[in-house]
C-alpha atoms as one frame of an Amber mdcrd trajectory, in Angstrom:
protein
 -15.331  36.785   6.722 -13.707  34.026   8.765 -14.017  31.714   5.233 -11.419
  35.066   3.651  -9.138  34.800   6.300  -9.210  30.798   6.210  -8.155  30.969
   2.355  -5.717  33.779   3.338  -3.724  31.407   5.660  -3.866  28.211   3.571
  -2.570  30.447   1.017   0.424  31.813   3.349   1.046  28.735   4.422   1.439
  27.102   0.790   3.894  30.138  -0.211   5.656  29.751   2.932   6.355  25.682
   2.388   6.848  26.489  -1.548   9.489  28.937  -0.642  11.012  26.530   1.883
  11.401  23.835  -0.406  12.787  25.923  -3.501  15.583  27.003  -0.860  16.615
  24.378   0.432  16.905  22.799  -2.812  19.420  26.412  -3.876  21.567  26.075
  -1.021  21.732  21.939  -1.840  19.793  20.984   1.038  18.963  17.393  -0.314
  15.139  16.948  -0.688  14.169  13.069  -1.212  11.898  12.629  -4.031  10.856
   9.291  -5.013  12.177   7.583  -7.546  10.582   5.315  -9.971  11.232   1.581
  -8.701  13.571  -0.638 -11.200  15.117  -3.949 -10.943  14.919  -7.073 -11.865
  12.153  -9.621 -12.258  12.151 -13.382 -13.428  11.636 -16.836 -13.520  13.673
 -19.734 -12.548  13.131 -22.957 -14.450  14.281 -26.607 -14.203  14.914 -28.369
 -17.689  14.517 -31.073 -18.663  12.503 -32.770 -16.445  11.698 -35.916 -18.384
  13.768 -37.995 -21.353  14.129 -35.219 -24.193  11.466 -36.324 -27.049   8.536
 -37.079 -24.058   6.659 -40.017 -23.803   6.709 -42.718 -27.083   3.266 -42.671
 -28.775   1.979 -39.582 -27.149   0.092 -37.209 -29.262   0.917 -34.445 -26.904
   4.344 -32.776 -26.237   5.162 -33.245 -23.130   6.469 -30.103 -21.464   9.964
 -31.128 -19.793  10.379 -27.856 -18.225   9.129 -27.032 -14.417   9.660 -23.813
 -12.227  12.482 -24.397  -9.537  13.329 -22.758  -6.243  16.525 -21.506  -6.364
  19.197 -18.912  -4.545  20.327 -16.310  -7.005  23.205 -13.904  -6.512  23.133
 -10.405  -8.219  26.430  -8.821  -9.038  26.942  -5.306 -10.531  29.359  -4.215
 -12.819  32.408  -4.342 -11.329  31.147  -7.813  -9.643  30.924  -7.315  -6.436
  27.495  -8.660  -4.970  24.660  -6.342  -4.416  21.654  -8.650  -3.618  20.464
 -11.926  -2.845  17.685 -13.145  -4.025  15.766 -16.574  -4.163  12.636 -17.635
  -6.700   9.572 -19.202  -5.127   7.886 -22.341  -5.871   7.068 -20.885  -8.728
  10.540 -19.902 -10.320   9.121 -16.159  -9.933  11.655 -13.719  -7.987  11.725
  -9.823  -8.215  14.956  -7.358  -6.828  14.653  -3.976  -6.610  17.666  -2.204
  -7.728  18.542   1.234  -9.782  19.838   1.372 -12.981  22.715  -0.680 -14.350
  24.292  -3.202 -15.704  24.158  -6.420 -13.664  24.575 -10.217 -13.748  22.165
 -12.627 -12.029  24.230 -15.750 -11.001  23.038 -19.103  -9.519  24.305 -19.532
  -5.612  26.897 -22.087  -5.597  26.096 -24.899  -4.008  28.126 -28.263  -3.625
  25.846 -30.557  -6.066  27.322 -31.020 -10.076  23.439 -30.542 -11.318  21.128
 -28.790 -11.626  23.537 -26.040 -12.795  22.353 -22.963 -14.437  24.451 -20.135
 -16.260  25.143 -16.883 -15.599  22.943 -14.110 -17.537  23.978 -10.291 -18.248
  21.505  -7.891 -17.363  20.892  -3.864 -17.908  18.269  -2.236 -15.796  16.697
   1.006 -17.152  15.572   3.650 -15.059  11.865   3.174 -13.558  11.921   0.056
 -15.284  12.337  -3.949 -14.725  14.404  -5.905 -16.636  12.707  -9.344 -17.616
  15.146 -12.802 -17.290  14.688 -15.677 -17.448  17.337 -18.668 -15.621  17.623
 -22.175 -17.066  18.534 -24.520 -14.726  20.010 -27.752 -16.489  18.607 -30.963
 -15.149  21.295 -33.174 -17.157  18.709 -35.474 -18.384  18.860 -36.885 -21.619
């Protein structure tokens, strides 16, 4: 007996929420739902690091390419800055942001090098959009 009645009342109680929630949503009550997470994820990297054509007599290519800390500046559209973000130690850096187009600029900073270019960037919904920023060492 006391089980019947306990299913009775979770079973009010779910109508009575369900019925709440429908109209709230009619009468456009705003009811937050997630959303999938997008962005932007990378990798910042510092290029080249050593005399282009590596070491003379190596057997080996030498990689001339490191990942670099580094202050990035996220514009949208209409350029106006929506985030800062800056790479670890290990170039990786990840922004959360909804769908759009964006470009991820290097922070200006009052050295000539390392300079790195702007790149153009569209974020899909629930997705992240992969870059990746060259930072030019001016070695040659």
């Amino acid at each position: 007996m006391i089980a019947r009645w306990s299913r009775r009342v979770s079973l009010v109680c779910l109508a009575v929420v369900a019925a709440v929630l429908v109209g709230c949503s009619e009468i456009g009550i705003p009811i937050d739902t997630p959303t999938p997470l997008s962005g932007i994820r990378g990798v910042v990297l510092l290029g080249p690091t050593c005399p282009v054509g590596g070491e003379p007599g190596g057997n080996e290519p030498v990689p001339c390419v490191t990942p670099y800390a580094a202050n990035l500046v996220i514009l949208d559209s209409e350029s106006a800055v929506v985030a800062r973000v800056s790479s670890g130690a290990d170039g990786a850096f990840q922004v959360n942001l909804p769908a759009g187009e964006y470009v991820v600029t290097p922070a200006t900073g009052a050295d000539t090098y390392p300079i790195a270019q702007p790149v153009s960037v569209v974020v899909s919904t629930g997705q992240y959009a992969e870059v990746e920023i060259n930072y030019d060492t001016g070695i040659r």
